[in-house]
PyMOL Python script that loads the backbone (N, CA, C, O; Angstrom):
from pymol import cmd

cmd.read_pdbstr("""\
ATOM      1  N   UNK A   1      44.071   5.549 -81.807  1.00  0.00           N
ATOM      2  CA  UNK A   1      44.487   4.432 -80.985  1.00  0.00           C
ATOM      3  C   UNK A   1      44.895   4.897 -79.589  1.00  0.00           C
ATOM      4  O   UNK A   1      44.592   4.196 -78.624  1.00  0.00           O
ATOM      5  N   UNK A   2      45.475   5.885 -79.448  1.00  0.00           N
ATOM      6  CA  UNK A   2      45.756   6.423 -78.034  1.00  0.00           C
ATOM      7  C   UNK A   2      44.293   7.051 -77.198  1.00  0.00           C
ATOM      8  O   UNK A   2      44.327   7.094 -75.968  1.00  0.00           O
ATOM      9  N   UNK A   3      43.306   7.421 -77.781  1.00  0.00           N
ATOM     10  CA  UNK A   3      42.000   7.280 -76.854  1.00  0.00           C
ATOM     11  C   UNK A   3      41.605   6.159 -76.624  1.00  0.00           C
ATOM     12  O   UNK A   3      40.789   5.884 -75.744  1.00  0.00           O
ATOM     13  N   UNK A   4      42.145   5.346 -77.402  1.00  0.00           N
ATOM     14  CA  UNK A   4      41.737   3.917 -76.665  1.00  0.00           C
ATOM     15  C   UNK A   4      42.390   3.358 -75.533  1.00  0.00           C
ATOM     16  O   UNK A   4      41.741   2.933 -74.577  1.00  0.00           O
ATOM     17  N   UNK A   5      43.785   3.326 -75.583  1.00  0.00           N
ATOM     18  CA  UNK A   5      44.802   3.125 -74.413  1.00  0.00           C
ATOM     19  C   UNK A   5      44.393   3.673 -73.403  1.00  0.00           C
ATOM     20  O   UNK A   5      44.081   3.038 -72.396  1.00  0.00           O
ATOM     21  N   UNK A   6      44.335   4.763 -73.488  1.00  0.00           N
ATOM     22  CA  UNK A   6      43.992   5.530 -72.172  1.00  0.00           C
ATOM     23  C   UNK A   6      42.478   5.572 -71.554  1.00  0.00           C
ATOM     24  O   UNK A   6      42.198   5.770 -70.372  1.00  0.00           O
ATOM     25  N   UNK A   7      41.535   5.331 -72.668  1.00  0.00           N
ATOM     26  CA  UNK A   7      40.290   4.736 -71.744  1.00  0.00           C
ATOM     27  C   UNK A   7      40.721   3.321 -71.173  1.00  0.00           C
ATOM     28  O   UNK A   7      40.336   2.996 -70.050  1.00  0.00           O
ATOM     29  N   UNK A   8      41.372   2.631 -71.793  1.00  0.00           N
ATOM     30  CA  UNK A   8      41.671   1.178 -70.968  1.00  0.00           C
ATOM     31  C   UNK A   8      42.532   1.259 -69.891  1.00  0.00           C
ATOM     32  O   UNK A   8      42.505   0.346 -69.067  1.00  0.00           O
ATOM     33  N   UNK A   9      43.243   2.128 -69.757  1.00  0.00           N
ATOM     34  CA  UNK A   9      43.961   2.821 -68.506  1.00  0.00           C
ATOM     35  C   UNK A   9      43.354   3.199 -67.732  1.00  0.00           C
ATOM     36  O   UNK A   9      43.602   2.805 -66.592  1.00  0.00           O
ATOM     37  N   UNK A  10      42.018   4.351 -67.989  1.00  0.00           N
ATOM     38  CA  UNK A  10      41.626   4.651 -66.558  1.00  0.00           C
ATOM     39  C   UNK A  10      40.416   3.948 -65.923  1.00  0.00           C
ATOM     40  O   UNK A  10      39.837   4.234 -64.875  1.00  0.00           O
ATOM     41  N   UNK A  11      40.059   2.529 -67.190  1.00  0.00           N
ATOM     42  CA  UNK A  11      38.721   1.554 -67.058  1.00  0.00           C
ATOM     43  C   UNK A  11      39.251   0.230 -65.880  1.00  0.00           C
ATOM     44  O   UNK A  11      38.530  -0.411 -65.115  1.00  0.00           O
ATOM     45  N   UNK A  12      40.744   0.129 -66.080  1.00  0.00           N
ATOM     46  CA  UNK A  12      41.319  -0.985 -65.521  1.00  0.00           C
ATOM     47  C   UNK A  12      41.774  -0.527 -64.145  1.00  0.00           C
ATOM     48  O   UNK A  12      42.451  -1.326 -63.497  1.00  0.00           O
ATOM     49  N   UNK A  13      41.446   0.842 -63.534  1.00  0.00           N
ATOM     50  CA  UNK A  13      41.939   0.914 -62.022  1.00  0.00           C
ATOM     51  C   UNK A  13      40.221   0.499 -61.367  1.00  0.00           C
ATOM     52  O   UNK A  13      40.171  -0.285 -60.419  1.00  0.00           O
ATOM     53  N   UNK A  14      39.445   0.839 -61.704  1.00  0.00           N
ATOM     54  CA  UNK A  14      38.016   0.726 -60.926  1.00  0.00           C
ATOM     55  C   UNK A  14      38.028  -1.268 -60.962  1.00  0.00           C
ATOM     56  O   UNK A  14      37.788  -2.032 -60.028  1.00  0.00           O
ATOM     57  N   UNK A  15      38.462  -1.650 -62.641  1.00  0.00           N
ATOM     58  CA  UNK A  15      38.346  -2.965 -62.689  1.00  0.00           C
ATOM     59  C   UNK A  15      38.785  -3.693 -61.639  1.00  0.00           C
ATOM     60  O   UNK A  15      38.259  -4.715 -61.197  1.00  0.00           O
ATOM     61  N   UNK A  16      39.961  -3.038 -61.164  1.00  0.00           N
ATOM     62  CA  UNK A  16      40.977  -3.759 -60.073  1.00  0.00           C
ATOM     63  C   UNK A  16      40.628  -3.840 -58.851  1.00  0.00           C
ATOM     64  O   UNK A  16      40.784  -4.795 -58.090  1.00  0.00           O
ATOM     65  N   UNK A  17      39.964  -2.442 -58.570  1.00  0.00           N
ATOM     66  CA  UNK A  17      39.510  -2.355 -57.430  1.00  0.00           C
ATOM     67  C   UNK A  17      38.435  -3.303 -56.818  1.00  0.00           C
ATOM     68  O   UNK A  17      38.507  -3.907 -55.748  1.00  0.00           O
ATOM     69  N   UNK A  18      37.295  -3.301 -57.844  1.00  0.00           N
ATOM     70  CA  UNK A  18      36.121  -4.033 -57.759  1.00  0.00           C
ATOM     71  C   UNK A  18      36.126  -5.813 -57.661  1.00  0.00           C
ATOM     72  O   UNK A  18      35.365  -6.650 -57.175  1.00  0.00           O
ATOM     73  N   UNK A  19      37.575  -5.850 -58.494  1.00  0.00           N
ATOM     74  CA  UNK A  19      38.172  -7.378 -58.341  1.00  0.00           C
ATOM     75  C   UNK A  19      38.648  -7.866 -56.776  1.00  0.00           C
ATOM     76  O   UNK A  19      38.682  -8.982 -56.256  1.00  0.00           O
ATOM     77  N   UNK A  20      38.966  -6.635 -56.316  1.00  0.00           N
ATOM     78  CA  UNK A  20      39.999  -7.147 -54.965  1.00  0.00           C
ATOM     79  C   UNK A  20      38.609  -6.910 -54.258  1.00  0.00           C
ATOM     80  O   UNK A  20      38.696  -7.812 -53.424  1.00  0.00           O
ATOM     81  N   UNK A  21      37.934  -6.583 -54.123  1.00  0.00           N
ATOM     82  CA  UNK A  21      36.555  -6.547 -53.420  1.00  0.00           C
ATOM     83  C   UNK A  21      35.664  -7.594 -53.473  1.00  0.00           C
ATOM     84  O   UNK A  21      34.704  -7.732 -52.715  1.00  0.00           O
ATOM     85  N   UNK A  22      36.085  -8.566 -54.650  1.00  0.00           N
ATOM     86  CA  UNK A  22      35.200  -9.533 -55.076  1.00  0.00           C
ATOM     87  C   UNK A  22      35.557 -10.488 -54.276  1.00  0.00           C
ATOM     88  O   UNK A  22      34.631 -11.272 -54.069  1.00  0.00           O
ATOM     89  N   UNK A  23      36.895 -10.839 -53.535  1.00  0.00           N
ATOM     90  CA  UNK A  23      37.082 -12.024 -52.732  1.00  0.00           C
ATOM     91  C   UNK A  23      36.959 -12.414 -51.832  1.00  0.00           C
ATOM     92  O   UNK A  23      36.414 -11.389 -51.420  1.00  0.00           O
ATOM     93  N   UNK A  24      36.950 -13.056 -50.967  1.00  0.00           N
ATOM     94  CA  UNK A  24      36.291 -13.396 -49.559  1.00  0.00           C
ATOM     95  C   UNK A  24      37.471 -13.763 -48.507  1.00  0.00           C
ATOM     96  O   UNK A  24      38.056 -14.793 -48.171  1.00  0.00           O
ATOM     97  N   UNK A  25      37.512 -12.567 -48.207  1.00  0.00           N
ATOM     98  CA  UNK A  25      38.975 -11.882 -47.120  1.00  0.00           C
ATOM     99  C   UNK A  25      38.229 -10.788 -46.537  1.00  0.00           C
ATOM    100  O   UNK A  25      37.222 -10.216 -46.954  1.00  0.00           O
ATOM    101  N   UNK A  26      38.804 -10.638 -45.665  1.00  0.00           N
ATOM    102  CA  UNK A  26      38.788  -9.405 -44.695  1.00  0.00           C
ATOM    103  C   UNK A  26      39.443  -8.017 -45.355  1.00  0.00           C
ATOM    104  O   UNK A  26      40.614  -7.653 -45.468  1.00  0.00           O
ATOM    105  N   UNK A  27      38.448  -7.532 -45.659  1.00  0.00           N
ATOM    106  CA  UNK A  27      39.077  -6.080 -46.623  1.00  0.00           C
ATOM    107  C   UNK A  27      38.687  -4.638 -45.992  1.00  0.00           C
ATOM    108  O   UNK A  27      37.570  -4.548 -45.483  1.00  0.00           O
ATOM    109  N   UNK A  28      39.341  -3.766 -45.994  1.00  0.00           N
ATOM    110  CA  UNK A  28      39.198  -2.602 -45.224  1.00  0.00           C
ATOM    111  C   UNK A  28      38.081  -1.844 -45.676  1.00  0.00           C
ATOM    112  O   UNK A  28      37.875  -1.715 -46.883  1.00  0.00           O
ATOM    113  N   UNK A  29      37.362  -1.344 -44.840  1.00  0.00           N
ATOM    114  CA  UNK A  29      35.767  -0.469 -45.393  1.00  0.00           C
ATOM    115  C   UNK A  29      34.421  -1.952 -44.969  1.00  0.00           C
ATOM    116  O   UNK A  29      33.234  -1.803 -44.680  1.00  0.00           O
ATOM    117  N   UNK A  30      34.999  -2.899 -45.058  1.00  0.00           N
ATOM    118  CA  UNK A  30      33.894  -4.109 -45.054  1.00  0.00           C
ATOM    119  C   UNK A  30      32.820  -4.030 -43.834  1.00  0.00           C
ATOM    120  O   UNK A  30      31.686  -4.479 -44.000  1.00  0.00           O
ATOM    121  N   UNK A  31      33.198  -3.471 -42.661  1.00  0.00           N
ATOM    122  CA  UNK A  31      32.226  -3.240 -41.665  1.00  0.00           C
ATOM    123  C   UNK A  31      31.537  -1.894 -41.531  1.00  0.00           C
ATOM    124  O   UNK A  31      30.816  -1.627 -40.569  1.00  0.00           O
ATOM    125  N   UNK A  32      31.872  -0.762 -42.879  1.00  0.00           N
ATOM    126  CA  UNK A  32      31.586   0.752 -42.582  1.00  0.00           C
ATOM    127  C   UNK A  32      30.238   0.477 -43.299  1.00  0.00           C
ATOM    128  O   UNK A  32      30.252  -0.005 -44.432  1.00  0.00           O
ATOM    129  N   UNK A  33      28.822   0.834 -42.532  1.00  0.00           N
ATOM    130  CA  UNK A  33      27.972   0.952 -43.182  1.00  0.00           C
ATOM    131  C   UNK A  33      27.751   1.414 -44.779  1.00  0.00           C
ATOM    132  O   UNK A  33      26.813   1.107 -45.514  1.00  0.00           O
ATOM    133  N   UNK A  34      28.850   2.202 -45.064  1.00  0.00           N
ATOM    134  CA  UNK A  34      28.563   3.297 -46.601  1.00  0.00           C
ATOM    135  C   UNK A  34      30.282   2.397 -46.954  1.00  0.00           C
ATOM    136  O   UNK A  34      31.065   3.175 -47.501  1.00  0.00           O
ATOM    137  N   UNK A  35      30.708   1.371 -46.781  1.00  0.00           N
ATOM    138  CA  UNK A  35      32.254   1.001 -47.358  1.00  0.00           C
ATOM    139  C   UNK A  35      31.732   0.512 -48.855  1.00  0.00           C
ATOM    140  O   UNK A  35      32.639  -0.237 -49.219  1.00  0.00           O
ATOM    141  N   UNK A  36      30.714   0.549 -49.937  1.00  0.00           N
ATOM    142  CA  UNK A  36      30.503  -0.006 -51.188  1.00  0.00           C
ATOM    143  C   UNK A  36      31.245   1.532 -51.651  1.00  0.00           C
ATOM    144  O   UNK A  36      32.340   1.894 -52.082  1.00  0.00           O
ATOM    145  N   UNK A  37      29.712   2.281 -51.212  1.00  0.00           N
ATOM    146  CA  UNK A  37      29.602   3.608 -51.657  1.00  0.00           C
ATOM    147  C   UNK A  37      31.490   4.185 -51.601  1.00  0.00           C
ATOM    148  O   UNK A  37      32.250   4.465 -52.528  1.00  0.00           O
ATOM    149  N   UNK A  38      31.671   4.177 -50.343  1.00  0.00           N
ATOM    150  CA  UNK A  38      33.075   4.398 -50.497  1.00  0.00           C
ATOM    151  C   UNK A  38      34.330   4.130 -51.016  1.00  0.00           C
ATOM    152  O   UNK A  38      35.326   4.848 -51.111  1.00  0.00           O
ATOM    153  N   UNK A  39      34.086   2.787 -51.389  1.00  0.00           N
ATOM    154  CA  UNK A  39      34.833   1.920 -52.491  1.00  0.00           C
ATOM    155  C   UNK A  39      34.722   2.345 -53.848  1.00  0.00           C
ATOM    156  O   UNK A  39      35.651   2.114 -54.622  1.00  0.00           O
ATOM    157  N   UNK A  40      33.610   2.989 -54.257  1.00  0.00           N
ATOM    158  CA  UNK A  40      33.260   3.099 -55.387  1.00  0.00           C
ATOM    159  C   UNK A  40      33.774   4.569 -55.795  1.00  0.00           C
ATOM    160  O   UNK A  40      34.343   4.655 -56.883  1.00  0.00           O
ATOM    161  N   UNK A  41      33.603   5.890 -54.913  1.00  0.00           N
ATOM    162  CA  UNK A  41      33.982   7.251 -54.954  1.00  0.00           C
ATOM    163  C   UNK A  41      35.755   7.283 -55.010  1.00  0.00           C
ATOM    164  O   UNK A  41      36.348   8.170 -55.623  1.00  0.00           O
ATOM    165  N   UNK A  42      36.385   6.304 -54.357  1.00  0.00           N
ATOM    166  CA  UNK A  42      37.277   6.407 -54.255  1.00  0.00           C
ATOM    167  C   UNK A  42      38.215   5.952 -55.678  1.00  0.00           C
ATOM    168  O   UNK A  42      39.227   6.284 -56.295  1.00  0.00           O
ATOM    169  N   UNK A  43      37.303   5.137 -55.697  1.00  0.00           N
ATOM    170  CA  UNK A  43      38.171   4.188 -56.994  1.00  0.00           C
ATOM    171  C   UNK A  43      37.559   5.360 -58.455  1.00  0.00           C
ATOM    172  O   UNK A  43      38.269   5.403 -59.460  1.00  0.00           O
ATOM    173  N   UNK A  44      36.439   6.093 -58.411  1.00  0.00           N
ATOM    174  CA  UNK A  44      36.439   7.282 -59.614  1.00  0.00           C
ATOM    175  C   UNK A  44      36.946   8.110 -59.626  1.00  0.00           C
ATOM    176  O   UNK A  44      37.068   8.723 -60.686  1.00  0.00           O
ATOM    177  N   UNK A  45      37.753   8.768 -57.960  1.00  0.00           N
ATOM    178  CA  UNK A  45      38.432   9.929 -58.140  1.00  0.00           C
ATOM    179  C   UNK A  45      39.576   9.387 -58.674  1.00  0.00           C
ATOM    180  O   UNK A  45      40.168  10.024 -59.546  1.00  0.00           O
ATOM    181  N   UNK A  46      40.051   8.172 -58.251  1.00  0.00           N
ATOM    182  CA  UNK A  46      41.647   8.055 -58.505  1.00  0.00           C
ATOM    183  C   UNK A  46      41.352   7.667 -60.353  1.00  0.00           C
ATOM    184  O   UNK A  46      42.142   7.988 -61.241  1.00  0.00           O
ATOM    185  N   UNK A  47      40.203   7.017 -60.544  1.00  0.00           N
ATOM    186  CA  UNK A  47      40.248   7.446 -62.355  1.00  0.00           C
ATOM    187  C   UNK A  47      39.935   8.870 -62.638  1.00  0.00           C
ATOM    188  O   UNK A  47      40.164   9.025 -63.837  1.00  0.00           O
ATOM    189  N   UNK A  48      39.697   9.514 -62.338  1.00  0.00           N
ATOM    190  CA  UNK A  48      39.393  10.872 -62.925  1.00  0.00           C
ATOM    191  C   UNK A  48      40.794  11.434 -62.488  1.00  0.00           C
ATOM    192  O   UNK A  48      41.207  12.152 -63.399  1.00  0.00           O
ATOM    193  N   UNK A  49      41.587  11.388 -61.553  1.00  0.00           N
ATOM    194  CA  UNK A  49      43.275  11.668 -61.815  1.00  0.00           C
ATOM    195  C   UNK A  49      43.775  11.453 -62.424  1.00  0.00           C
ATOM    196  O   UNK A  49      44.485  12.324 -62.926  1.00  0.00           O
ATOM    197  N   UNK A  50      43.828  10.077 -62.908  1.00  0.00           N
ATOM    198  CA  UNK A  50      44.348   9.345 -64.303  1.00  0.00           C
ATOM    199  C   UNK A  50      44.361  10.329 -65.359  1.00  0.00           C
ATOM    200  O   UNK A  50      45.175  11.091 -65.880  1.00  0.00           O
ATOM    201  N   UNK A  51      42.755   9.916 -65.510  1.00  0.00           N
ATOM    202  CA  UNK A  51      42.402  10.741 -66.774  1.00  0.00           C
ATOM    203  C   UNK A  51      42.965  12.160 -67.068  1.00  0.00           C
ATOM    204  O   UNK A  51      43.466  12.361 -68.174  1.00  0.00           O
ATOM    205  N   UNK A  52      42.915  13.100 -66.197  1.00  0.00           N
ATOM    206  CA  UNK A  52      43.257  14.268 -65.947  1.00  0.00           C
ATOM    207  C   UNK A  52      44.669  14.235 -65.991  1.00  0.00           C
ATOM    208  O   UNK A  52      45.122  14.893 -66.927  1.00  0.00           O
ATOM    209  N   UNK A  53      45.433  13.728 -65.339  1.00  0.00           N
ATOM    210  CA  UNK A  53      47.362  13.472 -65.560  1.00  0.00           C
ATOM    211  C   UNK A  53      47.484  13.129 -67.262  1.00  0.00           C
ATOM    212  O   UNK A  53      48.318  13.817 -67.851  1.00  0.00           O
ATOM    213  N   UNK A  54      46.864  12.316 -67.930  1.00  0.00           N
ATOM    214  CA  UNK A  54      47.055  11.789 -69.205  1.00  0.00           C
ATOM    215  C   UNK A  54      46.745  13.103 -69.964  1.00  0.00           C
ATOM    216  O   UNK A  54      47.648  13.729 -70.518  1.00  0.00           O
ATOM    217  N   UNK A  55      45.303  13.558 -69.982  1.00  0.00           N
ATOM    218  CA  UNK A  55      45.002  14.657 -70.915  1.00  0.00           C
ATOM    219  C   UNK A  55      45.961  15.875 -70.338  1.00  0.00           C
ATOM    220  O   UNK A  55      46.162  16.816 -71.106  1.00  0.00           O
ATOM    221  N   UNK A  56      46.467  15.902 -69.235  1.00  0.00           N
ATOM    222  CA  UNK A  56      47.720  16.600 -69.484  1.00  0.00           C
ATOM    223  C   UNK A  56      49.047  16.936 -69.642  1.00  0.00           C
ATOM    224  O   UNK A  56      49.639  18.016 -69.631  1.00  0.00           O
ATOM    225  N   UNK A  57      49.471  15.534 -69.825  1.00  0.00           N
ATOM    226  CA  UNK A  57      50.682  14.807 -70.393  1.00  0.00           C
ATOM    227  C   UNK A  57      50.652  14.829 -72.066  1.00  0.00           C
ATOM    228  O   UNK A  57      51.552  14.865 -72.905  1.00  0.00           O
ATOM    229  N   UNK A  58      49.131  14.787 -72.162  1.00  0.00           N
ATOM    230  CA  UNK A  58      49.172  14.855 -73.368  1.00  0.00           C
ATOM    231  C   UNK A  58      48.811  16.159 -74.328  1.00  0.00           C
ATOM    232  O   UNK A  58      48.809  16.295 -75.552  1.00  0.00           O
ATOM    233  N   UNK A  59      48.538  16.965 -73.346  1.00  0.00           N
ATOM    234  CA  UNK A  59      48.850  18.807 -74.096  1.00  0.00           C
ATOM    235  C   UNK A  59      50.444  19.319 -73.804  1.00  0.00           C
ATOM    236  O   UNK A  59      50.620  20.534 -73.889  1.00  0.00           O
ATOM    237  N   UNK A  60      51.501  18.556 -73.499  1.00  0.00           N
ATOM    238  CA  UNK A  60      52.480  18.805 -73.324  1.00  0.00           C
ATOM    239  C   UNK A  60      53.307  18.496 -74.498  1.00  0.00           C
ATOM    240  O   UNK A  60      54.516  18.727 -74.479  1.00  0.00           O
TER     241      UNK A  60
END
""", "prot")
cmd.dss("prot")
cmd.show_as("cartoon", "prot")
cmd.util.cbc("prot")
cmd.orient("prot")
């Protein structure tokens, strides 16, 4: 049950991201030719931190 939590932990920061991107506002990156691409790298590193802080919270 705890590989599950924590995939839903690091599935729900990209979710969020991609949500606040979905609305029709003025959002930062929106005029950078590569702002998807950049939206997208950004929002996997900060899950792959996640992930990485957890699996080592959780060898502790």
């Amino acid at each position: 049950m705890k590989t599950l939590t924590e995939l839903t932990v690091v599935l729900t920061i990209p979710t969020i991201t991609y949500g606040f991107w979905g609305i029709n506002l003025k959002l930062p990156f929106q005029g950078v030719p590569y702002g998807s691409l950049l939206v997208i790298v950004i929002s996997l590193l900060i899950s792959l931190l996640v992930w990485y802080w957890l699996k080592k919270k959780k060898s502790l």
